[in-house]
N, C-alpha and C positions, 0 to 999 in steps of 0.2 A: 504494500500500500504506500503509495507517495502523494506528496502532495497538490497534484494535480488530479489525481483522483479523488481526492478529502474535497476540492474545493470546486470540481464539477458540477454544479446543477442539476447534470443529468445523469449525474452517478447514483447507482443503487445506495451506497454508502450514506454521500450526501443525503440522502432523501432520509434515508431511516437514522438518522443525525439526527434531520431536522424535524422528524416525528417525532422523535426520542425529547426533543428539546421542548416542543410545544405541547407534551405531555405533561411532562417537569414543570412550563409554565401555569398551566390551568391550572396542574393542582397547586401548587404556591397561588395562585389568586383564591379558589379553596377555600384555601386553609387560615390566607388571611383573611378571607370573609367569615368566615366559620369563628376565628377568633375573637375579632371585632366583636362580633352578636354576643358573644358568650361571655366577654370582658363586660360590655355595657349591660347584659341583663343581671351579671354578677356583682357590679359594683356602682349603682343609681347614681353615686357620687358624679361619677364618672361627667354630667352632663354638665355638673357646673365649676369640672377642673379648669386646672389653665392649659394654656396651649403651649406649658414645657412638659404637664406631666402628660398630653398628648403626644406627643412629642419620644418620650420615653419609652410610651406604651406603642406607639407605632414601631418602634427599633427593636423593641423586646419580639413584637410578635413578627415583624418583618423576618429580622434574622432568624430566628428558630423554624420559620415556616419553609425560610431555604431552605436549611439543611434539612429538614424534614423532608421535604420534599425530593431531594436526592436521594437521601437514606430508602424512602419509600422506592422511589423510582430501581435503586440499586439492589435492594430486597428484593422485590419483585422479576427483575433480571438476573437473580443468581450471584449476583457480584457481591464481596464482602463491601462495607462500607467504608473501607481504607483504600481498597484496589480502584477508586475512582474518586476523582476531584474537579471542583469545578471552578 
């Protein structure tokens, strides 16, 4: 595999990359909807914080919903969760 092949459009590779990727993306938007709802139904506060502790909480569930998201995606494909990085 070279990279003229990696970066083909019409390469088999390419495609299932780019499947693999907009997989990983959906579910990260997901999961950060999924968390959102679950933060604001759990914590009423929430409506009348500021917009640092918004702030905080978007980074909190942002980042974890990445790797989540890998981790899931790399479960699911058989791959340990070390043997892929993104």
């Amino acid at each position: 595999m070279d990279w003229d092949e990696l970066l083909d459009p019409l390469s088999p590779i390419f495609k299932d990359t780019m499947q693999e990727q907009t997989r990983i993306v959906n579910l990260q938007d997901g999961l950060i909807a999924a968390a959102r709802k679950l933060a604001e139904e759990n914590y009423p506060e929430l409506r009348k914080a500021t917009p640092a502790i918004h702030k905080a909480l978007d980074s909190a569930i942002i980042g974890h919903s990445i790797k989540m998201s890998v981790d899931i995606n790399n479960a699911v494909g058989g791959q340990e969760k070390d043997d892929f990085f993104l």
